[in-house]
LOGU-662866 format. One record per atom (N, C-alpha, C): chain; atom name; x, y, z. Coordinates in steps of 0.2 Angstrom, whole numbers, plus 5000, padded with zeros to 4 digits. Example, Ala and Ser with C-alpha at 12.3 -4.5 7.8 and 13.67 -1.06 7.14 Angstrom:
<nodes>
NODE c a u v w
NODE A N 5066 4972 5039;
NODE A CA 5062 4978 5039;
NODE A C 5066 4984 5039;
NODE A N 5064 4989 5035;
NODE A CA 5068 4995 5036;
NODE A C 5064 5000 5039;
</nodes>
This chain:
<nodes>
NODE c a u v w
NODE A N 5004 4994 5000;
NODE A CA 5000 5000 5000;
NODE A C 5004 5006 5000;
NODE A N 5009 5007 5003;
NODE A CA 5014 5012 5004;
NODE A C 5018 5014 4999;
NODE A N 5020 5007 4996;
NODE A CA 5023 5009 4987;
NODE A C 5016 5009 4981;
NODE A N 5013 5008 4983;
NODE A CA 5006 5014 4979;
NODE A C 5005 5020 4980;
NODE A N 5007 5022 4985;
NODE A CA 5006 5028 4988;
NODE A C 5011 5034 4985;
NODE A N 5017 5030 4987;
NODE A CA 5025 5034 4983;
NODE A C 5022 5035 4976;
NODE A N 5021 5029 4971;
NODE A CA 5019 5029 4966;
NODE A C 5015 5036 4964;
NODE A N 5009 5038 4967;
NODE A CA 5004 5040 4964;
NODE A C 5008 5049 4967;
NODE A N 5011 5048 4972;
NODE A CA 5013 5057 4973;
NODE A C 5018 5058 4969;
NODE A N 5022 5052 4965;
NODE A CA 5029 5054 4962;
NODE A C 5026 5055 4956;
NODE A N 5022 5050 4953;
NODE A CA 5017 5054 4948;
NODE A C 5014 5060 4949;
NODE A N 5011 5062 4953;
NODE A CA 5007 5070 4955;
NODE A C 5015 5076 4952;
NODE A N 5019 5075 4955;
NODE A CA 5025 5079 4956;
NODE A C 5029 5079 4947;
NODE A N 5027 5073 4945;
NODE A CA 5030 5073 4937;
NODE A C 5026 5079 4934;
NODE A N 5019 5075 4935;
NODE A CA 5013 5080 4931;
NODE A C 5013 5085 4932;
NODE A N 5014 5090 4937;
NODE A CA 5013 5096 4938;
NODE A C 5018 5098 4937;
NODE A N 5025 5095 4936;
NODE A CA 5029 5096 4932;
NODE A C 5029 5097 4923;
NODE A N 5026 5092 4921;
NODE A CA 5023 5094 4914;
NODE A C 5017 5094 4911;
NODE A N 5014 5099 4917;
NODE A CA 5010 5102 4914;
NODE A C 5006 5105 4909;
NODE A N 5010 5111 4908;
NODE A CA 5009 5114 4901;
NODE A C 5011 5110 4894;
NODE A N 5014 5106 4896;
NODE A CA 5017 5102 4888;
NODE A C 5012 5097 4889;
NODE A N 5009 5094 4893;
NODE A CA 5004 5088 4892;
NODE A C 4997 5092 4894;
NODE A N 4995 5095 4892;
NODE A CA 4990 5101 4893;
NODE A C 4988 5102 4886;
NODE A N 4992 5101 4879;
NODE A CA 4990 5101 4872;
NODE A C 4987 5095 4869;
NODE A N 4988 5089 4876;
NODE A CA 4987 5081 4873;
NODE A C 4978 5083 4877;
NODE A N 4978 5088 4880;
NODE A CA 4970 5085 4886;
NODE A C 4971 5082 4891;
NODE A N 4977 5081 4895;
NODE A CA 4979 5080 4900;
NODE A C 4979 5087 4906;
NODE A N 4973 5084 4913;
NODE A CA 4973 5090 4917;
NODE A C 4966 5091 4915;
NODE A N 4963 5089 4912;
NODE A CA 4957 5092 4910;
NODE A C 4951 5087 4910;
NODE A N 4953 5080 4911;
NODE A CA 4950 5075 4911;
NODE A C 4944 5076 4916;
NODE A N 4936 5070 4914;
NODE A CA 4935 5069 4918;
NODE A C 4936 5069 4926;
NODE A N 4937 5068 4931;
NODE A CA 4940 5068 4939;
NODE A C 4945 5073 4941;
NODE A N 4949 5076 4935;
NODE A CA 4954 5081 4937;
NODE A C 4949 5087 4941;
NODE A N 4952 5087 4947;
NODE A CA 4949 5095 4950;
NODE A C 4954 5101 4950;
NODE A N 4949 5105 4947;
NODE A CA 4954 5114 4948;
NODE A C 4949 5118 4953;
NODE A N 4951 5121 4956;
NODE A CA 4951 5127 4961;
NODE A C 4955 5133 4961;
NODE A N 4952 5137 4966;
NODE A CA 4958 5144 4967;
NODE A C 4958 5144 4975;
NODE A N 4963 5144 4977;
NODE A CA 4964 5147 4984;
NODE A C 4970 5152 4985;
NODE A N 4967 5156 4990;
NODE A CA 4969 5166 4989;
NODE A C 4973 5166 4983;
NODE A N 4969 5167 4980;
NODE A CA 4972 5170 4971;
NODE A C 4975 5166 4967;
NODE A N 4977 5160 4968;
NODE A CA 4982 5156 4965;
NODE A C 4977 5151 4963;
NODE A N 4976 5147 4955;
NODE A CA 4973 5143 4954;
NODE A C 4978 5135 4955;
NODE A N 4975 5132 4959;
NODE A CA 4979 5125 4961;
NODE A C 4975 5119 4956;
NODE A N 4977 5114 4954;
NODE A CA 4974 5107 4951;
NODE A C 4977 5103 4955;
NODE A N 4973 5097 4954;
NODE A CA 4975 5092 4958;
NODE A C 4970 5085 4951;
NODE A N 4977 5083 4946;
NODE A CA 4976 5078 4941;
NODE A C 4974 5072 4943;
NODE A N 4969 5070 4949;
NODE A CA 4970 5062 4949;
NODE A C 4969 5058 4941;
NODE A N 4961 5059 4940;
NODE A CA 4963 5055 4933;
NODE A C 4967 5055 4927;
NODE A N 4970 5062 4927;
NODE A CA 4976 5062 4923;
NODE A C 4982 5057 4925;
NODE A N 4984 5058 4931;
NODE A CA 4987 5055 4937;
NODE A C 4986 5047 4933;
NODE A N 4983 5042 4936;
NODE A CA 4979 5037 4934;
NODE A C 4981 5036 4927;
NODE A N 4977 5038 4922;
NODE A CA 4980 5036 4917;
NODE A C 4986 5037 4911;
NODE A N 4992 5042 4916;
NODE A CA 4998 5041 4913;
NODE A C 5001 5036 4916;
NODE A N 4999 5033 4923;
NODE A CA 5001 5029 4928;
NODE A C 5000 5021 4922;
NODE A N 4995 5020 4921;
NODE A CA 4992 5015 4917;
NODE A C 4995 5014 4909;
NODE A N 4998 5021 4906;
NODE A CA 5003 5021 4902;
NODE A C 5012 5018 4900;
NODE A N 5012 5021 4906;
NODE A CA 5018 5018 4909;
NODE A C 5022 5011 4913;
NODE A N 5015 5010 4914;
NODE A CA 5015 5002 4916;
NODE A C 5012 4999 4910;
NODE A N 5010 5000 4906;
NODE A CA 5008 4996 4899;
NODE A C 5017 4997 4896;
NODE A N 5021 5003 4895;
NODE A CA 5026 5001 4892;
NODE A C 5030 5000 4897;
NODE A N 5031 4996 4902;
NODE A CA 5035 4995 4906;
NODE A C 5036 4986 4904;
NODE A N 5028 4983 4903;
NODE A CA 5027 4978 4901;
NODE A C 5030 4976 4896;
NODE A N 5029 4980 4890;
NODE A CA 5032 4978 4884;
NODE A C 5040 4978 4884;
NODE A N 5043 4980 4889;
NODE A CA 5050 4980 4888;
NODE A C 5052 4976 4895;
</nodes>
């Protein structure tokens, strides 16, 4: 359970690292993805984006 957990915030920390470059694909934007603003700064939090690059990576992890 705890190396799911690594897993999913070392993803979060990728994503909002490339954000604006996977932001062109629809990524952030999905279904489940939440946006808000707190004092003046607009924050996301991609879980479904999260999830299914997570499920991307693990599909080419397989193949190799």
């Amino acid at each position: 359970m705890l190396r799911w957990l690594l897993v999913v915030v070392l993803a979060l920390l990728v994503f909002e690292g490339l954000q604006r470059a996977l932001a062109r694909f629809g990524f952030g934007r999905l279904p489940g993805d939440l946006r808000f603003r707190f004092r003046g700064r607009e924050r996301s939090l991609p879980i479904a984006s999260t999830l299914l690059l997570s499920l991307i990576a693990m599909a080419i992890g397989e193949l190799f």
